[in-house]
N, C-alpha and C positions, 0 to 999 in steps of 0.2 A: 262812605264815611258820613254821619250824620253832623248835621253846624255845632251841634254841641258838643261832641265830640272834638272836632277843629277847635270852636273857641276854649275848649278847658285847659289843650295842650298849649292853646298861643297863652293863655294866661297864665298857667304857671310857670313858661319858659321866664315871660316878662317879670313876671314876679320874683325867678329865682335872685338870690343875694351877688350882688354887681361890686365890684371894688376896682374902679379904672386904675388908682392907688395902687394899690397891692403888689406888693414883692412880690417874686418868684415863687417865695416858701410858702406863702398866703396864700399864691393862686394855685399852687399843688394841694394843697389843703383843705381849700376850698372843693377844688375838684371833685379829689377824695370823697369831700363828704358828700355830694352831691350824685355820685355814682359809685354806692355802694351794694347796691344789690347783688344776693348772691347769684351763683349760677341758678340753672333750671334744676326742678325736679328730674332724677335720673342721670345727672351728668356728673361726672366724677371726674374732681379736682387735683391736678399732682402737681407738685413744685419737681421744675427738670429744670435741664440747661439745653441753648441749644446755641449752635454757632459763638460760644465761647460768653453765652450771654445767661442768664437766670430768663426762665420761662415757667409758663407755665400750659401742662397738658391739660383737653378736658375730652373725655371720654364717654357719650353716650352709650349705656345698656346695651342696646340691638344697634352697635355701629355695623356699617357693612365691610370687611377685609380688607384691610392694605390700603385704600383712603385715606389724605392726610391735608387741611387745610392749615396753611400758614397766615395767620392772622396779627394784623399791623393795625395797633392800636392807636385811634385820634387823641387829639389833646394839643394840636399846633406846634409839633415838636417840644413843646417845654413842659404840658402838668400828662398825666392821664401816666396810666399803668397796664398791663393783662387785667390787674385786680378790680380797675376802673370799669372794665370793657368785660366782668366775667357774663353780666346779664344778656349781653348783645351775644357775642362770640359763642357761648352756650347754649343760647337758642339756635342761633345757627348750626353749631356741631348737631343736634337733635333734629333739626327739619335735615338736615343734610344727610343725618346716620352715619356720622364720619367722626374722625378725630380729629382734634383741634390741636393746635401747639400755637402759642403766641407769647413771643418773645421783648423781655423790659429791655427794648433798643435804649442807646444814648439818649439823652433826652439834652438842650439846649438850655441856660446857654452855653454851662460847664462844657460841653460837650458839640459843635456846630456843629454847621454841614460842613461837611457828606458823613459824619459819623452815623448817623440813623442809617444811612446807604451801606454805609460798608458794614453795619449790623445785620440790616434784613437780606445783603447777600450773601453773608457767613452763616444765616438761617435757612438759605433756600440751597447752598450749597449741601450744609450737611444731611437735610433732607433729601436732596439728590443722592447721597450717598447712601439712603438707608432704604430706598423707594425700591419697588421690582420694577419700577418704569418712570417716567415722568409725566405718562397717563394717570398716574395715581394721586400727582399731586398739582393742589389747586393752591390761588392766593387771594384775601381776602383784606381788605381794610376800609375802615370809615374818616371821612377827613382828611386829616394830615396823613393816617394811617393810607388811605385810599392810595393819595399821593405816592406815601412810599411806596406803597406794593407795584406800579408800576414804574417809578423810577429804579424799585430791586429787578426787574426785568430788564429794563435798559441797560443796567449793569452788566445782569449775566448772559445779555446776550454780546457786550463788549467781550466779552471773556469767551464768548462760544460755547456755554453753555448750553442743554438745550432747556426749551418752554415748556411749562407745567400744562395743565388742561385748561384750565381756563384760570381768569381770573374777574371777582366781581369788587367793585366798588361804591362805597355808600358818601352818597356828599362826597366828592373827592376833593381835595384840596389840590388843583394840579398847575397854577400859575397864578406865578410869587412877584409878578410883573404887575398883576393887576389890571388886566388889558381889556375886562369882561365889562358891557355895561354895565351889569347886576350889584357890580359892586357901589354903584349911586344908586339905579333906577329901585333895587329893592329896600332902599333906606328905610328903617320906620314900619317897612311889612316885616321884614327880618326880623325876630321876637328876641334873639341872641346876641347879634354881633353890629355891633357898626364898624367903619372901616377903620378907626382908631385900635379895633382890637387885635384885625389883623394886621396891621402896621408891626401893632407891639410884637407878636409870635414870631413876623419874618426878623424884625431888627433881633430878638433874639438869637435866631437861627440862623441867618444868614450875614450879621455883621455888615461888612463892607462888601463880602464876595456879588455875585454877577448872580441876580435872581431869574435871568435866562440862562442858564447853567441848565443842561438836559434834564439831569436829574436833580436840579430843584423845582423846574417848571417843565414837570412832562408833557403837558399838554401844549409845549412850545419845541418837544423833540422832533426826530422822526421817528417811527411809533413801528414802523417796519418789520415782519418777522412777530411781533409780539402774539400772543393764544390769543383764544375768542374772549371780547373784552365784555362783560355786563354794566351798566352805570346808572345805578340810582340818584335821583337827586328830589327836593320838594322844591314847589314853583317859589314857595316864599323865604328866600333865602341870597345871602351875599354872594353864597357864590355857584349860585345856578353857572352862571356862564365858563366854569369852571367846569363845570360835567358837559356842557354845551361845546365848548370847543374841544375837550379831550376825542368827543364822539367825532366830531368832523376829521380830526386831524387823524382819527383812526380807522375809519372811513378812507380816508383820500390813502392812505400805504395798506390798503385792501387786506385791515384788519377785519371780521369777524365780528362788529361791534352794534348793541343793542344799548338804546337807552333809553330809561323809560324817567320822564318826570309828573312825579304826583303832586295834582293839583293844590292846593292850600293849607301843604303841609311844611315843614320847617328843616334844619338842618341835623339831617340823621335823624328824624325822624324812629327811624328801627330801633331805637333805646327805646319807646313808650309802644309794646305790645298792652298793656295794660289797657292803655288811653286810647288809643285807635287803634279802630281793624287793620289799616293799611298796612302798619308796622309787620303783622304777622304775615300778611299776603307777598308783602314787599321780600321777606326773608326767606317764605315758601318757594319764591320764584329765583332768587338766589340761588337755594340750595340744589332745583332743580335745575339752574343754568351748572353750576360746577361741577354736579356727577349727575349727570342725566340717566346715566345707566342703574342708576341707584336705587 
């Protein structure tokens, strides 16, 4: 990654339009406009349903057979869509050769926790039921999205379940406690978030409930039994220590777990294939960790 590259993407992160103000409806809108890009060249877009939810499939050209990621879109539990996340998700389906489906979970505050939870495991369920194996299927999210995808495994593996092949996460959002130094020591490198912003997301989403709740701070679970885990994160970001302790704690219940953080680059990064190389290398390595065979 060349400095100019780096500084263009910290600068228009900084630049983008900030309303600490802002309703709910504002900050969905905002969102919106701000992550409208469509999918990739070759990926095809369907409105489905899955686990009793409105999704939406995307299907690269030259996917490979039977393949199927489930993808849990960021946005803090309260703005973001599939439609928000089709540029990321669809890049992925394409480096991966696989099919995508990602499903418009509950979104807060209409809707708290554990609603997102019992969404994304009414999506991994019915894809369990449509799979010829559970080799076949992977899970994927950025963020909050990250978060969820392994608190939907916590779940199904309450349930006895079994685990998909793997699952990778980008920026995860995985503790709602706040326990990470990153969330002071990155003040000010963070191009995005200060900790007022995450304050606001959790009070949405979690109200008065108990933000060490398994599956609202996975990375405060036991993590046991869970596939092989991937964890992207950038060094400049609130919540490094968030991919940082997920890795440990998945580590120590001799999970399967790789984590790789990229030097001076920002939160989710993998939205800007455009602006830096990493973005694409970061997604290449994704797609290779969840169908290796592929």
């Amino acid at each position: 990654m060349s400095r100019q590259q780096r500084e263009a993407l910290d600068a228009l992160l900084r630049n983008a339009p900030k309303s600490p103000d802002a309703t709910v409806a504002e900050a969905r809108a905002g969102f919106d406009q701000m992550f409208q890009a469509p999918a990739p060249d070759g990926v095809t877009v369907r409105d489905t349903t899955l686990g009793g939810r409105p999704a939406l499939e995307l299907e690269p050209a030259d996917r490979a057979a039977g393949t199927v990621v489930l993808y849990l879109h960021g946005g803090g539990y309260v703005v973001g869509s599939p439609r928000t996340h089709l540029a990321l998700a669809g890049d992925l389906a394409r480096r991966a050769r696989t099919r995508l489906v990602s499903p418009d979970y509950r979104l807060a505050p209409e809707h708290p926790f554990p609603a997102a939870v019992e969404d994304g495991l009414a999506a991994y369920r019915e894809l369990l039921g449509q799979a010829d194996s559970p080799s076949r299927i992977a899970l994927a999210g950025d963020s909050a999205g990250g978060g969820l995808a392994i608190a939907t495994l916590l779940a199904a593996r309450e349930e006895g379940l079994p685990m998909p092949a793997a699952v990778a996460t980008f920026s995860p959002w995985t503790d709602l406690t706040f326990s990470g130094a990153s969330i002071e020591t990155k003040l000010g490198i963070d191009p995005i978030f200060v900790r007022s912003d995450l304050e606001g997301y959790r009070t949405h989403y979690l109200g008065q409930q108990d933000p060490s709740a398994p599956t609202a701070s996975p990375a405060l679970a036991d993590l046991a039994g869970l596939p092989p885990l991937l964890i992207q994160a950038g060094s400049n970001e609130l919540l490094l220590d968030d991919a940082v302790l997920l890795a440990a704690r998945a580590a120590a219940a001799d999970v399967d777990v790789t984590l790789r953080v990229w030097g001076g680059l920002p939160h989710v990064f993998q939205h800007h294939t455009a602006l830096v190389e990493e973005a694409g290398q970061a997604l290449d390595e994704a797609a290779r960790f969840l169908f290796p065979h592929v």
